[in-house]
Short mmCIF file of the C-alpha atoms (twelve columns), coordinates in Angstrom:
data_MODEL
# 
_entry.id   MODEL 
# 
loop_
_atom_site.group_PDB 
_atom_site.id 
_atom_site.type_symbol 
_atom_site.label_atom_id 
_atom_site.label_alt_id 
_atom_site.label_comp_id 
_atom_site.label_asym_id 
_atom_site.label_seq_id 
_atom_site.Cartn_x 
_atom_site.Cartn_y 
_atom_site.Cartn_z 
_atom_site.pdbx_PDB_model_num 
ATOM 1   C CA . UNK A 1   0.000   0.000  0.000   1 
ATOM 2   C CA . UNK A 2   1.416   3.371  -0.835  1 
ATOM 3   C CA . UNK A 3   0.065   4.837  2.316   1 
ATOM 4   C CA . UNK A 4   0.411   2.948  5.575   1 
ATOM 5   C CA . UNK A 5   0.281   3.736  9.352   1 
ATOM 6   C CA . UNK A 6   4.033   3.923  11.131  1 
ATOM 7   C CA . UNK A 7   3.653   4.386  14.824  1 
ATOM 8   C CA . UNK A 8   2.181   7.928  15.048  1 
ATOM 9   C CA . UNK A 9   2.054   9.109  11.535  1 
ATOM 10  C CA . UNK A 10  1.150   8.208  7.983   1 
ATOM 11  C CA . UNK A 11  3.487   7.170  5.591   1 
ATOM 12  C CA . UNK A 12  3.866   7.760  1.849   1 
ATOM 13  C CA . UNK A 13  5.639   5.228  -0.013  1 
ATOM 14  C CA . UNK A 14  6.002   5.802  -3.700  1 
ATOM 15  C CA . UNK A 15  8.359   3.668  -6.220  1 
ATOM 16  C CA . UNK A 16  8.194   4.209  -10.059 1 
ATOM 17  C CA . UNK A 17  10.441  4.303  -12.849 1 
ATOM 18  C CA . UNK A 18  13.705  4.127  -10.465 1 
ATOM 19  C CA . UNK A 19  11.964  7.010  -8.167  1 
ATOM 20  C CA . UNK A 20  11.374  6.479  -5.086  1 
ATOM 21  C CA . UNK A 21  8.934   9.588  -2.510  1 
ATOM 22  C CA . UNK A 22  9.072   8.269  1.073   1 
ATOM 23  C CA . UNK A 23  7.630   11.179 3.612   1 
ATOM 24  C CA . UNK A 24  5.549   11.294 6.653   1 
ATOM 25  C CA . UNK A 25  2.526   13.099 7.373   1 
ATOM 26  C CA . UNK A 26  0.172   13.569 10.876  1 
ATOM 27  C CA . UNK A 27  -2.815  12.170 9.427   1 
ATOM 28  C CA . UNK A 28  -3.991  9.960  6.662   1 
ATOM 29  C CA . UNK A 29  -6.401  12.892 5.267   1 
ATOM 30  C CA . UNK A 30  -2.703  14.580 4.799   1 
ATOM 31  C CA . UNK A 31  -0.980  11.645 3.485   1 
ATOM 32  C CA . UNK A 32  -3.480  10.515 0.723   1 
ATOM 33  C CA . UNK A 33  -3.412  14.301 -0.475  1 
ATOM 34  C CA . UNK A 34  -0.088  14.361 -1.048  1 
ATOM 35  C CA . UNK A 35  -0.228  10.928 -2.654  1 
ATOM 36  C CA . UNK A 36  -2.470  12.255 -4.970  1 
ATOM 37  C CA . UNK A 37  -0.394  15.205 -5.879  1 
ATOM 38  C CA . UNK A 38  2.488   12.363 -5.937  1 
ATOM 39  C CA . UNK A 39  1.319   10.280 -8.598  1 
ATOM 40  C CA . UNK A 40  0.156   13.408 -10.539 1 
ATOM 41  C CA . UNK A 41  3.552   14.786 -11.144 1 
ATOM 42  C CA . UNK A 42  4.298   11.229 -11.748 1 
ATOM 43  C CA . UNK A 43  2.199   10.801 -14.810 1 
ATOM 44  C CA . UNK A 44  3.190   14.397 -15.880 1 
ATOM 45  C CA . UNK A 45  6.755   13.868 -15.583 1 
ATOM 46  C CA . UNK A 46  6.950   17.279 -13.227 1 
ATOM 47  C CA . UNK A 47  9.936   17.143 -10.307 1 
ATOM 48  C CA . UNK A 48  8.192   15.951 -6.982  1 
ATOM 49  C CA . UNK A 49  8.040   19.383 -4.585  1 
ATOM 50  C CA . UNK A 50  10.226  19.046 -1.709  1 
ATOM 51  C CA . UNK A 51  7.605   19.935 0.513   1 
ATOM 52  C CA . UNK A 52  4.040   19.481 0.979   1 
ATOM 53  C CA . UNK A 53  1.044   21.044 2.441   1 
ATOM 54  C CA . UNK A 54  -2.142  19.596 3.901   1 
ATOM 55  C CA . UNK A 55  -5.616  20.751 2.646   1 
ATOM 56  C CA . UNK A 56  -6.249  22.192 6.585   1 
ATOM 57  C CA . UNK A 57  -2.649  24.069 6.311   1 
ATOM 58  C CA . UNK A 58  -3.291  25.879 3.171   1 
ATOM 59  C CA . UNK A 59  -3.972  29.207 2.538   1 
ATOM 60  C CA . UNK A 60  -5.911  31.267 -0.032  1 
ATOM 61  C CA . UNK A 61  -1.899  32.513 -1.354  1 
ATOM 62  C CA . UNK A 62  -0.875  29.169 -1.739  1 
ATOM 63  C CA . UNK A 63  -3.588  28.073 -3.768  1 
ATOM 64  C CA . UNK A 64  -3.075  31.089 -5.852  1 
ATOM 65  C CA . UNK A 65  0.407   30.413 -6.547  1 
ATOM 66  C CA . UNK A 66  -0.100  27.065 -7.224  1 
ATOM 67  C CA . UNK A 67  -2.368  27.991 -10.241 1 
ATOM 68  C CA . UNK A 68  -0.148  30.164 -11.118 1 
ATOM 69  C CA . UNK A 69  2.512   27.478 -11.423 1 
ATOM 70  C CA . UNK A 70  -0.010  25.433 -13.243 1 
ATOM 71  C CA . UNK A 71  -1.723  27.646 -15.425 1 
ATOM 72  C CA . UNK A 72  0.129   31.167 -15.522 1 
ATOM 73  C CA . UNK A 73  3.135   31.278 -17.782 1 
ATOM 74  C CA . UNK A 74  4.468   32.559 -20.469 1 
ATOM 75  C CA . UNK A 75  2.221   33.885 -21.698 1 
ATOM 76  C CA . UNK A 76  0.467   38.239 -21.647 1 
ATOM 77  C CA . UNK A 77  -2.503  36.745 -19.950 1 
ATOM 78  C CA . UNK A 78  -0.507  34.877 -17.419 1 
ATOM 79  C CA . UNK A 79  1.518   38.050 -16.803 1 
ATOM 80  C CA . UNK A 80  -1.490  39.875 -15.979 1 
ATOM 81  C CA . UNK A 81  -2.968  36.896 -13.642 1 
ATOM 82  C CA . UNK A 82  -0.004  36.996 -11.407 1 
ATOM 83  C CA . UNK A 83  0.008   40.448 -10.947 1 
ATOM 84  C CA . UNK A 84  -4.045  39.903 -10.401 1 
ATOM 85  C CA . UNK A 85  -3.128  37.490 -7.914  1 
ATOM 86  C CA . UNK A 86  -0.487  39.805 -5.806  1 
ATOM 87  C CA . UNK A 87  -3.744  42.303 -5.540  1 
ATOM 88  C CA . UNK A 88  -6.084  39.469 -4.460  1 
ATOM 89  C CA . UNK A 89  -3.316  38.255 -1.898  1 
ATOM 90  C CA . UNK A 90  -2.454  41.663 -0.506  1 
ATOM 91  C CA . UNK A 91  -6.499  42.207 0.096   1 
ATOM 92  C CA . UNK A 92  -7.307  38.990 1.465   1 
ATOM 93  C CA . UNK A 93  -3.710  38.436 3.852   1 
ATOM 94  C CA . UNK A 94  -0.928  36.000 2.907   1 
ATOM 95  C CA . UNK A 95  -2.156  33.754 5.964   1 
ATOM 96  C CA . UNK A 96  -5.792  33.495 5.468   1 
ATOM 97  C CA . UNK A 97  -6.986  29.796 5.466   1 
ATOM 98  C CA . UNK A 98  -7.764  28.226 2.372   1 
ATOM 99  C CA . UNK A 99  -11.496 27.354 3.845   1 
ATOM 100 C CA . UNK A 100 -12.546 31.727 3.825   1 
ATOM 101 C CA . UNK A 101 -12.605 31.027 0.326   1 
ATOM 102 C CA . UNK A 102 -16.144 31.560 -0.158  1 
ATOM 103 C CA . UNK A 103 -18.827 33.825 -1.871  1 
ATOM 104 C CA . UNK A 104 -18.694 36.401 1.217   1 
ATOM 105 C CA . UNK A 105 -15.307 36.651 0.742   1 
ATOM 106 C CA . UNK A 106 -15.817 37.069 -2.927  1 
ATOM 107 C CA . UNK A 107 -18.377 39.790 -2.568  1 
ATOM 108 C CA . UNK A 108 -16.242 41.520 -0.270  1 
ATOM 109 C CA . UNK A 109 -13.694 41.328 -2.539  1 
ATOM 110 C CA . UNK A 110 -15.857 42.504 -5.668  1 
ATOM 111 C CA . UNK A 111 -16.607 45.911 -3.263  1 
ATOM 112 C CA . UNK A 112 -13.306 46.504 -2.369  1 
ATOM 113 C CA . UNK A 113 -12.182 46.862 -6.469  1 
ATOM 114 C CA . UNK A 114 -16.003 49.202 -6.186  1 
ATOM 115 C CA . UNK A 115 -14.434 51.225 -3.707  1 
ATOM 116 C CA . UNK A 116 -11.424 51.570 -5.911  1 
ATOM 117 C CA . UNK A 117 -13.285 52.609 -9.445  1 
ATOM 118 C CA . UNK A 118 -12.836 49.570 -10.865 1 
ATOM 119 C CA . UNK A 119 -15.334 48.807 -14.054 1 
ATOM 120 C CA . UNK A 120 -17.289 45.983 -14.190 1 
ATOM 121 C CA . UNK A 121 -15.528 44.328 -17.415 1 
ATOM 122 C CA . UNK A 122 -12.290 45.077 -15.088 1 
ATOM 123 C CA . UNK A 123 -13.423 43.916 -11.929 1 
ATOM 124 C CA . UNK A 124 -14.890 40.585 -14.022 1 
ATOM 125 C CA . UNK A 125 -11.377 39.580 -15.742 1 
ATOM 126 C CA . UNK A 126 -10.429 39.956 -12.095 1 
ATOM 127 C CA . UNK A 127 -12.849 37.499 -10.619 1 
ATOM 128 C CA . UNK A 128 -11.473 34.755 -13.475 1 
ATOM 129 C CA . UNK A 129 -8.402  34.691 -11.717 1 
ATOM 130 C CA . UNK A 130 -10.079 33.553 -8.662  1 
ATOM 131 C CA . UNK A 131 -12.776 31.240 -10.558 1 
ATOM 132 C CA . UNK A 132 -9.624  29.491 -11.674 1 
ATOM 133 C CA . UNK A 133 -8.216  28.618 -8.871  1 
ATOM 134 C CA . UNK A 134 -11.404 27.946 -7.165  1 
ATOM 135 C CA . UNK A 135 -11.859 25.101 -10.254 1 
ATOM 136 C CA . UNK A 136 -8.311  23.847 -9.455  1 
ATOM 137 C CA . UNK A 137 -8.333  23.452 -6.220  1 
ATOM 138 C CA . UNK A 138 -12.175 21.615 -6.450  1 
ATOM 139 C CA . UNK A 139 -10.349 19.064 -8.872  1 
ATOM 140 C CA . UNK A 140 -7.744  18.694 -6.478  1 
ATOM 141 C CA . UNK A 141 -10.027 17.944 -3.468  1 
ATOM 142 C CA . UNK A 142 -8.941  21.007 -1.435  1 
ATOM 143 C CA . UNK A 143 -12.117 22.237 -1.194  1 
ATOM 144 C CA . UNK A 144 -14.957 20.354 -1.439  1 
ATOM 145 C CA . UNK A 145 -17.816 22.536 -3.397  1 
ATOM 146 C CA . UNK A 146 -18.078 24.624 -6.235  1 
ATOM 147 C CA . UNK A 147 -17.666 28.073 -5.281  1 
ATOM 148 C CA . UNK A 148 -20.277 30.085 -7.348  1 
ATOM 149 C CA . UNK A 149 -19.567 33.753 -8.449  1 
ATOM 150 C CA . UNK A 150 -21.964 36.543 -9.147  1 
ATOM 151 C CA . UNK A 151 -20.439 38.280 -12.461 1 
ATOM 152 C CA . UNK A 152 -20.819 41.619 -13.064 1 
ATOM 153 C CA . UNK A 153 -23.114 43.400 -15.644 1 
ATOM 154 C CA . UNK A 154 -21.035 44.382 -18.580 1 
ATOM 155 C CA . UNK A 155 -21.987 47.139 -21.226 1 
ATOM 156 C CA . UNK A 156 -21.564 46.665 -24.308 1 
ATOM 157 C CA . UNK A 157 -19.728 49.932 -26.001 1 
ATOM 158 C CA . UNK A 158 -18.876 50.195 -29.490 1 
ATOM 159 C CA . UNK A 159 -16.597 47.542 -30.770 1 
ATOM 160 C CA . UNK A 160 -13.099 49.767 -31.734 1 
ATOM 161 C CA . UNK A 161 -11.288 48.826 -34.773 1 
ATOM 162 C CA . UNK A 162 -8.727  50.091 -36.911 1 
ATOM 163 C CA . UNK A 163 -10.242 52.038 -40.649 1 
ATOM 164 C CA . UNK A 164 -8.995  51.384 -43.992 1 
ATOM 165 C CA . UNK A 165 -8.138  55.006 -43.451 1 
ATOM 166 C CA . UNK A 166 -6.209  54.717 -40.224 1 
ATOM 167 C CA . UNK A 167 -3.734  51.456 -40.913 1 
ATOM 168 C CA . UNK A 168 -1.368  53.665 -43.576 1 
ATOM 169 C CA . UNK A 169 -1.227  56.072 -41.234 1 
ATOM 170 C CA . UNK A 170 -0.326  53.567 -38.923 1 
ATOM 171 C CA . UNK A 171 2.502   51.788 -41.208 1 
ATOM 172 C CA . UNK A 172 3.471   55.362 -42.054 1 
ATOM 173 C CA . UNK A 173 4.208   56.762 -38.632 1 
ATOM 174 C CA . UNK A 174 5.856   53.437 -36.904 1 
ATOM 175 C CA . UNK A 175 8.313   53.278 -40.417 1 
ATOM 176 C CA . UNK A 176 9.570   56.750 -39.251 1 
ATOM 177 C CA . UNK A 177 10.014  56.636 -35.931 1 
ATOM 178 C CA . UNK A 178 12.298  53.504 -36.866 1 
ATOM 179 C CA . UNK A 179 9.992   51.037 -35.265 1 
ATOM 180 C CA . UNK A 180 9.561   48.198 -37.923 1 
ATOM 181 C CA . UNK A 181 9.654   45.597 -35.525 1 
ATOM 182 C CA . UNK A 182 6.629   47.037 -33.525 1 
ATOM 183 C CA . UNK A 183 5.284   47.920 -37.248 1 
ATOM 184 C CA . UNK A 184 5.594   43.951 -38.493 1 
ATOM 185 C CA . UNK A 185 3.949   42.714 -35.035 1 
ATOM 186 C CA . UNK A 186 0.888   45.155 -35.656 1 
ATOM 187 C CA . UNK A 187 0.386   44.703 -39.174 1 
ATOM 188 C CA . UNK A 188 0.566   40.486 -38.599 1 
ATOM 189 C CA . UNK A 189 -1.894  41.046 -35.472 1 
ATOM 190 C CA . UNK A 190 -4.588  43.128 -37.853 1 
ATOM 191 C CA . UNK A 191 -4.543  40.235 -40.698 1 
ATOM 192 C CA . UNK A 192 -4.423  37.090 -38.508 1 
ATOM 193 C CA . UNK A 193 -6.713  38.471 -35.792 1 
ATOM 194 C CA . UNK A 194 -4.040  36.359 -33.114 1 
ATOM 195 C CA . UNK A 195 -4.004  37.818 -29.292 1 
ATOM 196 C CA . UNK A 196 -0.904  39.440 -28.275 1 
ATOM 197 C CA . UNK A 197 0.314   36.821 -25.947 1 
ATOM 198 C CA . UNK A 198 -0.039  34.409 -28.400 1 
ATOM 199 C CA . UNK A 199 2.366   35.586 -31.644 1 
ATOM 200 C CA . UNK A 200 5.261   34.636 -28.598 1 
ATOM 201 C CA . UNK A 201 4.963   31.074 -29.133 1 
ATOM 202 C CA . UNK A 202 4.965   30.470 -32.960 1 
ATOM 203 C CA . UNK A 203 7.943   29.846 -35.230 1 
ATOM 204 C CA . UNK A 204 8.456   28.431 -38.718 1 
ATOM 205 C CA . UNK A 205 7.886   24.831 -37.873 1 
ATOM 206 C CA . UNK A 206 4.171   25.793 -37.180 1 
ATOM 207 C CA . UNK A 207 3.727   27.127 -40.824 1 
ATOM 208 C CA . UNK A 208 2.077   24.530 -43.604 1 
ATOM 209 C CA . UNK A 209 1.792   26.353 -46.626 1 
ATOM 210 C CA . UNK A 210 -0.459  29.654 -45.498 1 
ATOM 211 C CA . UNK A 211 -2.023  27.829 -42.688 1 
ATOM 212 C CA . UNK A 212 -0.133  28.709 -39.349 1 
ATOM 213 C CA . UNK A 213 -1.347  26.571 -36.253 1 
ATOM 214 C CA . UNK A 214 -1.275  28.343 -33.053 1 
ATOM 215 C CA . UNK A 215 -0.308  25.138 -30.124 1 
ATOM 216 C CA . UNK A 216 -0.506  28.039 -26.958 1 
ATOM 217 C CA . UNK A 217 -3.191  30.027 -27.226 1 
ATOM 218 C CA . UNK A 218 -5.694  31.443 -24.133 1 
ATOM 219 C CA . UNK A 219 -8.372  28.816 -24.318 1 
ATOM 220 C CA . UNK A 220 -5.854  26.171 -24.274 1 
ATOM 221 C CA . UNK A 221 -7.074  24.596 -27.338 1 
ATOM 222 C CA . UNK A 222 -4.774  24.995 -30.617 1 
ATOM 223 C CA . UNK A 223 -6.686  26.460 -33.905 1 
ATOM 224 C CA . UNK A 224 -5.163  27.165 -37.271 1 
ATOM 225 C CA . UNK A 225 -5.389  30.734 -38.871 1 
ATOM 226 C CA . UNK A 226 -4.752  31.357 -42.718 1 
ATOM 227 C CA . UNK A 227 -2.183  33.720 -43.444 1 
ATOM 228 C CA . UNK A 228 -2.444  36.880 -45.955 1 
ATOM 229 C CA . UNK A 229 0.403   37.456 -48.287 1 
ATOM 230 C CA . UNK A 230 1.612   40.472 -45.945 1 
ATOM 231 C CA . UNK A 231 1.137   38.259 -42.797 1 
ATOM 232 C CA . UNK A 232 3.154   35.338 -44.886 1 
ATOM 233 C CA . UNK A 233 5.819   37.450 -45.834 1 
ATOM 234 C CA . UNK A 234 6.402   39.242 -42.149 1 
ATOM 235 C CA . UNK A 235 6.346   35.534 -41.411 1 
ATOM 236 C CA . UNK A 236 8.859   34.614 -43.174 1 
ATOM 237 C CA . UNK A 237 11.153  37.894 -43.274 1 
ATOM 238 C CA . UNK A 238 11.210  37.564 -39.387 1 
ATOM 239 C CA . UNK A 239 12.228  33.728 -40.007 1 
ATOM 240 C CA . UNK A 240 9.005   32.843 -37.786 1 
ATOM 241 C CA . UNK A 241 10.139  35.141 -34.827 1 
ATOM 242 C CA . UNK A 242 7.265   37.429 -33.606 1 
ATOM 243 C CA . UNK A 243 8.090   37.701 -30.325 1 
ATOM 244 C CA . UNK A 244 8.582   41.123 -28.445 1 
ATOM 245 C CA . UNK A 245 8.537   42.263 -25.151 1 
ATOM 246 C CA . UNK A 246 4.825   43.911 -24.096 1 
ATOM 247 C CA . UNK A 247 6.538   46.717 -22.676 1 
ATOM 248 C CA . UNK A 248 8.299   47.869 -26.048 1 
ATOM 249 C CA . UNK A 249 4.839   47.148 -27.650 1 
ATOM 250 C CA . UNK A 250 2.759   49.449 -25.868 1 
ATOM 251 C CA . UNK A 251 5.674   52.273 -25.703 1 
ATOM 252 C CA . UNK A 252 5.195   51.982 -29.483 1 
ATOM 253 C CA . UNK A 253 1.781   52.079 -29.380 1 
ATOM 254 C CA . UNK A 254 1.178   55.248 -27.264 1 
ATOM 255 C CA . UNK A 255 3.601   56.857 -29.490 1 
ATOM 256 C CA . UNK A 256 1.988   56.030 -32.382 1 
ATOM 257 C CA . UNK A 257 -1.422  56.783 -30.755 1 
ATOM 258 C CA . UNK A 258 -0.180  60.702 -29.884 1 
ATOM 259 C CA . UNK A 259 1.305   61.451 -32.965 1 
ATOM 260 C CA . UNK A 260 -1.890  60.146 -34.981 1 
ATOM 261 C CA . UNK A 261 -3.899  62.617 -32.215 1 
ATOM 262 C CA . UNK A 262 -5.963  59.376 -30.551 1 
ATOM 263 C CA . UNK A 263 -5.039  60.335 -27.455 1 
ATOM 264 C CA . UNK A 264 -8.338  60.853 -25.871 1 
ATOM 265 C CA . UNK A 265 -9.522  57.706 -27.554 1 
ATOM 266 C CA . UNK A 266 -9.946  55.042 -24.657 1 
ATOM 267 C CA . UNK A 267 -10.486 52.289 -27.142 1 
ATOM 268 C CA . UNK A 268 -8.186  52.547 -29.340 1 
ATOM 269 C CA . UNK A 269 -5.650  49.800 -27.958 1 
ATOM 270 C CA . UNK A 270 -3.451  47.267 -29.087 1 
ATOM 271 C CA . UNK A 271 -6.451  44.924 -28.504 1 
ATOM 272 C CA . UNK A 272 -8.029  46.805 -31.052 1 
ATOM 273 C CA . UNK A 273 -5.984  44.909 -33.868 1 
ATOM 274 C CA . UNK A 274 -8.143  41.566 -32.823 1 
ATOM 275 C CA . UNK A 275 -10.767 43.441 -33.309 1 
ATOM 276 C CA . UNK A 276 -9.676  44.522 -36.507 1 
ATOM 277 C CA . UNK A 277 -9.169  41.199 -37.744 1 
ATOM 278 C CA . UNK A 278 -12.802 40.079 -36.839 1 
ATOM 279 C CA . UNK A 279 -14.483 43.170 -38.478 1 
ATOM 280 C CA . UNK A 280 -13.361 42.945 -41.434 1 
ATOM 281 C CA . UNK A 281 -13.859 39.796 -41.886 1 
ATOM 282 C CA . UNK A 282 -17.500 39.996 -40.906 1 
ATOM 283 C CA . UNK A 283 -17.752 43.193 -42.934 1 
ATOM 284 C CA . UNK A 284 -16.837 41.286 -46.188 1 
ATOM 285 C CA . UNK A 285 -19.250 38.642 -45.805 1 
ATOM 286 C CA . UNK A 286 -17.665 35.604 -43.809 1 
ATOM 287 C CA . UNK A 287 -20.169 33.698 -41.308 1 
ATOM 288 C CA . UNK A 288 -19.650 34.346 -37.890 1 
ATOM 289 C CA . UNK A 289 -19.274 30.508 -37.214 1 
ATOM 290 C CA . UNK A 290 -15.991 30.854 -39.111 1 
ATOM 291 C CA . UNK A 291 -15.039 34.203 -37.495 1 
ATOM 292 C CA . UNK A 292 -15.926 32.579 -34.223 1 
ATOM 293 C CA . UNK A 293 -13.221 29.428 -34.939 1 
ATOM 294 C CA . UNK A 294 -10.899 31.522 -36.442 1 
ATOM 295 C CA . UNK A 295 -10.076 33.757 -33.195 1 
ATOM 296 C CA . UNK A 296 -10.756 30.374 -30.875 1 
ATOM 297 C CA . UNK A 297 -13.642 31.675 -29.388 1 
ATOM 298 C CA . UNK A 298 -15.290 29.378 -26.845 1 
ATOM 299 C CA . UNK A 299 -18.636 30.332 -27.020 1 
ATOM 300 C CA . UNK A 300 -20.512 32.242 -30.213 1 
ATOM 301 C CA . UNK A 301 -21.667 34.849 -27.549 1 
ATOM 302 C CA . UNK A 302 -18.155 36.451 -28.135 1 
ATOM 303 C CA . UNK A 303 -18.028 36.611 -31.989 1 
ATOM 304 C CA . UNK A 304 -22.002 37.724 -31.863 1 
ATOM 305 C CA . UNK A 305 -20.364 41.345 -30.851 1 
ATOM 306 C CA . UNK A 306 -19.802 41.637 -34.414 1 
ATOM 307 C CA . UNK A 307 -22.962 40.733 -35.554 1 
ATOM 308 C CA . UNK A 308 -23.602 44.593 -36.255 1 
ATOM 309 C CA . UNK A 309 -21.124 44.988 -38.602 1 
ATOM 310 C CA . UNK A 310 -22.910 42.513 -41.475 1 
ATOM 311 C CA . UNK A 311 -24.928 45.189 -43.664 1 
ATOM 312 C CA . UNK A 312 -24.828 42.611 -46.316 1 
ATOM 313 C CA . UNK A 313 -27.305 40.584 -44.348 1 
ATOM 314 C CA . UNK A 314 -29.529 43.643 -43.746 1 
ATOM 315 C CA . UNK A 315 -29.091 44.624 -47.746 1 
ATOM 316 C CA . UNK A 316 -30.204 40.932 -48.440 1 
ATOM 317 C CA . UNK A 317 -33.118 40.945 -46.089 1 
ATOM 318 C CA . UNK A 318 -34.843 44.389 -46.556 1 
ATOM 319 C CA . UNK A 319 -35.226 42.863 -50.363 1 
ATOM 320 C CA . UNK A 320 -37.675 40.422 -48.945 1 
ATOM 321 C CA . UNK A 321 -40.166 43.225 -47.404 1 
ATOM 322 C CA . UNK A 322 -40.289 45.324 -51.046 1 
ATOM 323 C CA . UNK A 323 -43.033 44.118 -53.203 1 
ATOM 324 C CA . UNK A 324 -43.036 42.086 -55.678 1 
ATOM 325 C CA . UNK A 325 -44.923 44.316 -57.668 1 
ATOM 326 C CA . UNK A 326 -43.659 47.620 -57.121 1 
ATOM 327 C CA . UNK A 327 -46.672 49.075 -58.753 1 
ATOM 328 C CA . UNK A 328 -49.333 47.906 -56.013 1 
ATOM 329 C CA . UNK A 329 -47.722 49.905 -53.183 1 
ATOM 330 C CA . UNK A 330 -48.051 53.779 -53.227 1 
ATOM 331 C CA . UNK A 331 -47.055 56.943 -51.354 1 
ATOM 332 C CA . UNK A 332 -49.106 59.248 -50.338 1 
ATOM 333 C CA . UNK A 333 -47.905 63.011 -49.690 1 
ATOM 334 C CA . UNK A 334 -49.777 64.718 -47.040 1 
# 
C-alpha cells in the first residue's frame, strides 16, 4: 500500500520508474493528499516538490500560486494573472486559510475593487483569476464545493477597430520613428486576428503552406489561422520570430497613438488589432461561425459582438419586405 500507518504518523511510499517519494505526514487525510499530488507529477513527468502542504494548512496565497505554477506562464494573460493574484493576496492576507474562500469573501472582494473605481468588465477579468483557482483546487479535493460567483453586468460599447483610413497612417508613422519591428507585429496582429500573448509562441515549424497553427493560445485549445500574403511574408522575413517584449509594444503604441492625435480615444488599444481582424472579416461577408473558430472563441456569444457589422445581411433581407410588384404599393404626400 502506498500509504500505511508507522507508529504515530502516515506514511507515503512511492516507487516508479527508479523514483522512489518516502515522507511522513500527521494524518492519513494529509498523506493521501499528497499521494495524490504524488502520482500526478508522476504521470506528468513534473519534479516531486520538496515539501508538501495539507488541505487544513493551506492558505488562499498558496492556492493562488499554485495555479499560477499550473496555469500562468508565459504567456500576456498569465503576466497579468499573477500580478491579479499579488492584488487578491495583498487584500485577502498572505495567511488566510484556504477554507474563507467563499462567496462572502468574494463579494467583499468585488466591493473593495467598487471602492477603488474599478469597471465591471475590469473587476470581471479579475474574478477569473479567482474562478480558476477555485476550479483547481475543487479538482484537487482542497475544497470540497463549487464556489459560485456573481459576475458583473457588462456594457456593451462600441466595438473599436482600426479604418482602412487609419492602418497607412499607422505603417506610415511606426516606419519613421524607426519602429519596424513594432510595425511587423501590428500589421501580422490586424490580418491574422491572433491575441498578443499568443504571436510569442509560434515559429516556422508551425507554418504549412499559409495555414499557421497556433499550439498556446488562451483557451488552451490549438486552432489554425490562414495567413495573408503580408502576414506570410512578415512571417517569413522575421524567419518565424514574432516575439517582443509587451513593454516595447505598448511604448510603441502610445507613441503612435499621440502622434496620430488618438489620445483621448480610450479604445483605441493594441487589442483593437483583434478586433480589426474580426471586423473585417464579418464586414466582407464571412459567417460568424468561421469568425468565431478563427479567433478560438469558446462560445458564439463572443463573436455575436460583431454581428452589427454585417450590412450585407440587412441589404439581403430588406429585399424580402419590397413588393413584388412595385406598382401595387403607393405613397401618399400629405
Amino acid at each position: 500500500m502506498p500509504v500505511r500507518q508507522r507508529g504515530g504518523s502516515w506514511q507515503v511510499d512511492v516507487r516508479k520508474k527508479g523514483i522512489t517519494f518516502r515522507q511522513n505526514f500527521t494524518t492519513e487525510k494529509q498523506a493521501n493528499e499528497v499521494l495524490k499530488m504524488v502520482e500526478e507529477c508522476y504521470r506528468l513527468g513534473k519534479p516531486i516538490p520538496s515539501d508538501f502542504t495539507s488541505t487544513d494548512e493551506m492558505t488562499i496565497a498558496s492556492l493562488l500560486k499554485r495555479t499560477g505554477d499550473k496555469y500562468w506562464t508565459n504567456s500576456d494573460w498569465g503576466m497579468k494573472a499573477q500580478a491579479i493574484s499579488k492584488e487578491i493576496i495583498d487584500f485577502v492576507g498572505v495567511n488566510t486559510p484556504l477554507t474563507h474562500l467563499n462567496e462572502e469573501m468574494v463579494d467583499n472582494l468585488v466591493a473593495h475593487y467598487k471602492y477603488k473605481g474599478n469597471q465591471n468588465g475590469t473587476i470581471n477579468r479579475k474574478l477569473c483569476v479567482i474562478s480558476k483557482a477555485a476550479k483547481f483546487a475543487l479538482t484537487r479535493g482542497w475544497i470540497d464545493k463549487k464556489l459560485m460567483i456573481d459576475w458583473e453586468q457588462e456594457t456593451k460599447g462600441r466595438v473599436r477597430y482600426v479604418t482602412e483610413e487609419e492602418e497607412p497612417v499607422m505603417w506610415k508613422v511606426l516606419t519613421q520613428l524607426g519602429m519596424e519591428d513594432e510595425r511587423d507585429i501590428f500589421m501580422f496582429l490586424i490580418d491574422t486576428g491572433m491575441r498578443v500573448g499568443e504571436n510569442n509562441h509560434v515559429s516556422l515549424r508551425d507554418l504549412n503552406g499559409n495555414r499557421l497553427t497556433l499550439w498556446e493560445t488562451k483557451g488552451g485549445k490549438a486552432r489554425t489561422v490562414v495567413l495573408t500574403s503580408r502576414a506570410k511574408e512578415i512571417f517569413r522575413r522575421r524567419f518565424g520570430n514574432m516575439k517582443l517584449p509587451y513593454h516595447k509594444l505598448r511604448w510603441a503604441w502610445q507613441r503612435m497613438k499621440t502622434i496620430m492625435g488618438l489620445d483621448d480615444d480610450n479604445q483605441f488599444v493594441i487589442h483593437c488589432l483583434r478586433h480589426t481582424c474580426a471586423s473585417r472579416l464579418v464586414q466582407r461577408g464571412v459567417s460568424l461561425q468561421v469568425v468565431k473558430e478563427w479567433l478560438g472563441h469558446e462560445d458564439l456569444k463572443m463573436t455575436l459582438r460583431y454581428a452589427h457589422l454585417c450590412p450585407t445581411n440587412l441589404e439581403q433581407a430588406v429585399k424580402v419586405l419590397e413588393p413584388s410588384n412595385q406598382g401595387t404599393r403607393s405613397v401618399t404626400n400629405a
